[in-house]
Every structure is written in structure tokens, then in C-alpha cells.
N, C-alpha and C positions, 0 to 999 in steps of 0.2 A: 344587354339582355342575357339573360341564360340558358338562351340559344344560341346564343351569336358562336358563329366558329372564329378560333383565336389565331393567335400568329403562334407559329411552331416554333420561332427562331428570331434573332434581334435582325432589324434591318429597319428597311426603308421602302414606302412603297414608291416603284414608281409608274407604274401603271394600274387603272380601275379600266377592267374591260367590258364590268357589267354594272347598269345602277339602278335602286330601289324602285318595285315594278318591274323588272326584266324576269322572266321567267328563265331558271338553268335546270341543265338536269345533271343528274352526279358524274360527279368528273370533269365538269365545264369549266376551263381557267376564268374564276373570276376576277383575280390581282395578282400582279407580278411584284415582289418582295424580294432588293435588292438586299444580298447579303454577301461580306466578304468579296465584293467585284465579280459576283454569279447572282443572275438571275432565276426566282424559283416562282414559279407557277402555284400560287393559291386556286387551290380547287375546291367546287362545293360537294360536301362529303354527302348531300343527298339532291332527288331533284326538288326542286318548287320555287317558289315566289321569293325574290328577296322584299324583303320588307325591311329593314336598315342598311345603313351601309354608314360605319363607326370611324372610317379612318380615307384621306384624302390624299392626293399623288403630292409627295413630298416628304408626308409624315414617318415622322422614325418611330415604331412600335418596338414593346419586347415583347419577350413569349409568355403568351396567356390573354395580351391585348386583345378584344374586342375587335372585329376586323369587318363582321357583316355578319347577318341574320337571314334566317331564311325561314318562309311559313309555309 
């Protein structure tokens, strides 16, 4: 969507801390995004509903990838 917040950076996720219907508010790690043997805390750049969730623990994204949405 073109909402969806992206991945900042190439990596891997490997953890989902929140999923589609969890309500966050800004700032709440929603995926950790292994990169380079450091872990980075994906957070939601606002509060409210997610409403998708684009990518699953495993997957390797790069930056600009689709990561999760929020309504």
C-alpha cells in the first residue's frame, strides 16, 4: 500500500512483535530487522491500527520494501 511504512535498510526479519489488528502507538517496535549481525527495531512512525503486515519472520527485504501498514 502507500501507506505501508518500508524497510530503511537491506536485512532480514526476524522477529513480528505486532500483527494486523493490534493497535501501536508511535514509537512501538513493531519488527526487528536483522542487519549486518545487529538487530534494529522497526517502529511505527505513528499511532493506530495496523491493518497489513507485508513481510514474515524469515523474509529478506530491501530498502523501500513494504514492511506493514497502518490505519
Amino acid at each position: 500500500g502507500a501507506d505501508a511504512q518500508t524497510a530503511p535498510m537491506p536485512g532480514k526479519i526476524i522477529e513480528v512483535k505486532h500483527n494486523v489488528g493490534d493497535a501501536v502507538s508511535a514509537n512501538d517496535t513493531v519488527l526487528v530487522l536483522e542487519a549486518m549481525k545487529m538487530e534494529n527495531a522497526i517502529v511505527a512512525e505513528r499511532a493506530g491500527t495496523i491493518t497489513a503486515m507485508h513481510v514474515s519472520v524469515g523474509q529478506m527485504v530491501n530498502p523501500g520494501d513494504a514492511l506493514f501498514t497502518i490505519g
